[in-house]
C-alpha positions as CSV (number, residue, x, y, z in Angstrom):
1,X,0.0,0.0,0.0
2,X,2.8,2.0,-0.6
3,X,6.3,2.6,-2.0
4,X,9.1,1.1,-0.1
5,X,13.4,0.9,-0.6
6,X,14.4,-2.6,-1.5
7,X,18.4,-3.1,-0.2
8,X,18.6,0.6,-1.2
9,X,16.6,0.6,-4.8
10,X,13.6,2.9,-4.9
11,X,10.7,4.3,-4.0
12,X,9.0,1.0,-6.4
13,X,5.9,-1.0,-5.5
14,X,7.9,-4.0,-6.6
15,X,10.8,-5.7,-7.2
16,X,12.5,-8.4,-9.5
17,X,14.7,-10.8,-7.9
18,X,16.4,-13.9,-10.2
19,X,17.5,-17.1,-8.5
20,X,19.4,-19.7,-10.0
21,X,18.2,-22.2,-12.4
22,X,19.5,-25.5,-13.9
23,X,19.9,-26.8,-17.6
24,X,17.0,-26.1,-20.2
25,X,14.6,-29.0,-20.2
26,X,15.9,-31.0,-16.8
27,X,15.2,-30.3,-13.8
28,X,17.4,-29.6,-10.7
29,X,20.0,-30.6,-13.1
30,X,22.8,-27.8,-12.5
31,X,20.6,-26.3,-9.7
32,X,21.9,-24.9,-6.5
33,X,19.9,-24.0,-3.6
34,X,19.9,-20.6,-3.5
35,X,17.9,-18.1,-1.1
36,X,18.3,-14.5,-0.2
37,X,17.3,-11.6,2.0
38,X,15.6,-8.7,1.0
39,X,15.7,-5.3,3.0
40,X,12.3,-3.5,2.8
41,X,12.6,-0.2,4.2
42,X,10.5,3.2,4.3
43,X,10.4,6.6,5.7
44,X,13.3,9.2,5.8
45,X,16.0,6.9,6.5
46,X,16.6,3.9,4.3
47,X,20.1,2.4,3.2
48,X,21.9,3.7,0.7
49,X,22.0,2.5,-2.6
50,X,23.1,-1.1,-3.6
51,X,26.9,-1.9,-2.6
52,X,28.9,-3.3,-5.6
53,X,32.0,-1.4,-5.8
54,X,35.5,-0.2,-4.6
55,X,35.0,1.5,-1.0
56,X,36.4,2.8,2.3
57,X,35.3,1.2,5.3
58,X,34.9,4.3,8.3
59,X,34.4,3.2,11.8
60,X,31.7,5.6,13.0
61,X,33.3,6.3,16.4
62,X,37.1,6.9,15.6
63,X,36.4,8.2,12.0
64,X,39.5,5.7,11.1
65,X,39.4,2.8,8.4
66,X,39.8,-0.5,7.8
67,X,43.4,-0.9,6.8
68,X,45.0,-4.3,6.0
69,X,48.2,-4.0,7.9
70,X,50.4,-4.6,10.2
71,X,51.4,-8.2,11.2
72,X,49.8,-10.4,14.5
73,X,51.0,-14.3,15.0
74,X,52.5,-14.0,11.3
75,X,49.1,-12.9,9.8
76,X,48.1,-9.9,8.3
77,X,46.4,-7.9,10.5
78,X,43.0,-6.0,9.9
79,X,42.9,-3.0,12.2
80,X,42.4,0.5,11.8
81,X,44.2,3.7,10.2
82,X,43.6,7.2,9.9
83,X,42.8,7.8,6.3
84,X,45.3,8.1,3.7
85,X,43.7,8.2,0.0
86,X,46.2,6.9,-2.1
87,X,47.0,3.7,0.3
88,X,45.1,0.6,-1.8
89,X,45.4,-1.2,1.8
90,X,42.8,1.0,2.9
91,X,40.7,0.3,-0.1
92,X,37.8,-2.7,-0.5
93,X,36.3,-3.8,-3.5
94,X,32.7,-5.4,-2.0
95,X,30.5,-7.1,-4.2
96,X,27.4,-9.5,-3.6
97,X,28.8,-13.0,-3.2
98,X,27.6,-15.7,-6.0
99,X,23.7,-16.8,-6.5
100,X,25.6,-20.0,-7.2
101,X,27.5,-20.5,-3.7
102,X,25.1,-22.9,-2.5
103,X,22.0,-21.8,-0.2
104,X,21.9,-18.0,1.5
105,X,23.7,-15.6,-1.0
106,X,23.0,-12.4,1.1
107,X,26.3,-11.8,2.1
108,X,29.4,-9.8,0.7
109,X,32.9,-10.5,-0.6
110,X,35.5,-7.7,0.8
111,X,38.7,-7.8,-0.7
112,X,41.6,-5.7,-0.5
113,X,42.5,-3.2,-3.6
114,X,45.8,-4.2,-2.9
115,X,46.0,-7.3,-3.2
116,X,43.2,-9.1,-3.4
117,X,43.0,-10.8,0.3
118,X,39.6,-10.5,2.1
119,X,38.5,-9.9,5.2
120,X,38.8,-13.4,7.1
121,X,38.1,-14.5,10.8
122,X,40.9,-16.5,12.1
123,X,40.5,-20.4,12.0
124,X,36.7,-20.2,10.9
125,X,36.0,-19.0,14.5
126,X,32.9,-18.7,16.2
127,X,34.4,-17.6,19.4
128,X,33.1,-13.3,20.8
129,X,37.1,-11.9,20.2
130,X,38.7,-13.8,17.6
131,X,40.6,-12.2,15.5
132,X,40.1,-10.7,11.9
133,X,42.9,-10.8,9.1
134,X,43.1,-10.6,5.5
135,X,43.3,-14.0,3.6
136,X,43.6,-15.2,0.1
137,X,41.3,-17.7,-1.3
138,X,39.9,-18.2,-4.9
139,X,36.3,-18.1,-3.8
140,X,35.2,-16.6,-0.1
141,X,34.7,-19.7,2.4
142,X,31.9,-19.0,4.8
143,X,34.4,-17.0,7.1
144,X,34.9,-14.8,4.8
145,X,31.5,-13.5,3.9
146,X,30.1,-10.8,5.6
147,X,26.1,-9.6,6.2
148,X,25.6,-5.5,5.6
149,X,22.9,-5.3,8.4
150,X,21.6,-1.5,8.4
151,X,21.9,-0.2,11.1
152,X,20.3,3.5,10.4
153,X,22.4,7.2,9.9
154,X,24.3,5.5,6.6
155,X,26.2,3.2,9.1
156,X,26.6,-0.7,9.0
157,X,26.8,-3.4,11.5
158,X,29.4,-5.8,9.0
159,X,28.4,-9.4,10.6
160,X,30.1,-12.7,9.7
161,X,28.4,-15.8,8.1
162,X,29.9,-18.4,10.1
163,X,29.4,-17.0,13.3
164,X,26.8,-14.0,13.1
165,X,29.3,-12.0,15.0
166,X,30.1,-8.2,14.3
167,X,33.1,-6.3,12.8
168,X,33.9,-4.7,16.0
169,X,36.8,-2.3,17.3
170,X,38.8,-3.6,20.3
171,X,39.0,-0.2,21.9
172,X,37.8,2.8,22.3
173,X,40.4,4.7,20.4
174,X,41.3,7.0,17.7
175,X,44.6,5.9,17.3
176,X,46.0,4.2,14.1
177,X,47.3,0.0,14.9
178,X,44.0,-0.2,16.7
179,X,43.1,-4.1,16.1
180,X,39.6,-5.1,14.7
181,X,37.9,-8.8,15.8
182,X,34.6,-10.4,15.7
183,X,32.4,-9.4,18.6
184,X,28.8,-9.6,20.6
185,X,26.5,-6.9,19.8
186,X,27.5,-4.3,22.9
187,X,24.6,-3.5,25.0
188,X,26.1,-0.1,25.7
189,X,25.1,2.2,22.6
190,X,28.2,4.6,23.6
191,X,30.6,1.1,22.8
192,X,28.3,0.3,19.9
193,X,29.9,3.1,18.1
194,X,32.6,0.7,18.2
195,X,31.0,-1.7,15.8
196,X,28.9,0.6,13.2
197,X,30.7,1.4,9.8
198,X,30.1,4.3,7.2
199,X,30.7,2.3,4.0
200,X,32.2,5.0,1.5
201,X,33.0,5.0,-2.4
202,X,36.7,5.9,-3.1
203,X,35.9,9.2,-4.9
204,X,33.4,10.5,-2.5
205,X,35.3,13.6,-0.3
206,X,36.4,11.4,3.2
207,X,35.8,13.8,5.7
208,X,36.8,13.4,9.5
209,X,35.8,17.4,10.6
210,X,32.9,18.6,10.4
211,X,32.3,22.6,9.1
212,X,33.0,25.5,11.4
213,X,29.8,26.7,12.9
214,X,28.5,29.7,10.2
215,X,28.6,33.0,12.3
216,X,26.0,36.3,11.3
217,X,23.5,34.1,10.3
218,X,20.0,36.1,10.3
């Protein structure tokens, strides 16, 4: 009875989603299981539009992003840096994952610019603290695929497949080399800055300050 947002797209009454079929004439044959959520949203704050793209990733609280660097128990690290534009490391290509994957394809692949790692939780983890690196793999395993949950104000709660945890933080910092794990949702909304992102294209203006207050206004 009205128009809504669907993951972003509208105002439309309706929307066309394709799933996966199998070979002309035989069914099942080449079929996957394949199911996805939809984001219905209406009213002055809906997500932005569709994510399929190159990106910064801004922690709402620090104003830092997600940098792949650094080095933890001979991995490379995820954690956060202030904002450099011309560092690829700080740079993510995220794009849907495949309707072919098998089952839920809601999720997203994050990869570094750089060099093509994605966001990984240690050891397939399921565990509130593990740890987050980048990792290379051909296709993303279910530790690497993340859920864009919206979380209202253009920010993101970025929440694992495997273990339905959140990107989160580890302190309450605005230092670069801050790490970044897999956490519970914090009850404390002042903390849960800690684990909402702004999700920003490479060529949009990053900024950490806001506008001097206008003076003689009438």
């Amino acid at each position: 009875d009205r128009e809504v947002y669907y993951d972003g797209q509208g105002p439309l009454r309706e929307i066309r989603m394709e799933v996966p079929g199998g070979n002309k004439g035989s069914y099942q044959n080449g079929q996957t299981n394949a199911e996805r959520v939809v984001n219905v949203e209406w009213g002055e704050d809906v997500q932005p539009a569709p994510i399929n793209g190159t990106y910064i990733i801004m922690n709402k609280y620090s104003r830092c992003v997600v940098t792949a660097g650094g080095s933890r128990d001979g991995q490379v690290n995820i954690q956060q840096q202030t904002y450099t534009q011309t560092n690829k490391s700080q740079q993510w290509t995220i794009k849907p994952i495949s309707s072919r994957i098998g089952g839920d394809y809601s999720f997203y692949d994050i990869a570094s610019v750089a060099d093509g790692k994605r966001i990984d939780v240690l050891n397939f983890s399921t565990a509130a603290g593990a740890n987050v690196i980048a990792y290379g793999n051909a296709t993303p395993s279910s530790n690497q695929q993340w859920y864009l949950e919206y979380a209202g104000d253009g920010c993101y709660y970025i929440r694992n497949r495997e273990s339905a945890l959140y990107l989160t933080l580890d302190s309450r910092s605005t230092s670069s080399g801050v790490n970044i794990s897999q956490n519970t949702l914090y009850s404390v909304s002042m903390n849960r800055d800690r684990q909402l992102w702004r999700i920003i294209p490479i060529d949009a203006q990053c900024e950490t300050t806001a506008p001097a207050q206008p003076k003689g206004l009438t």
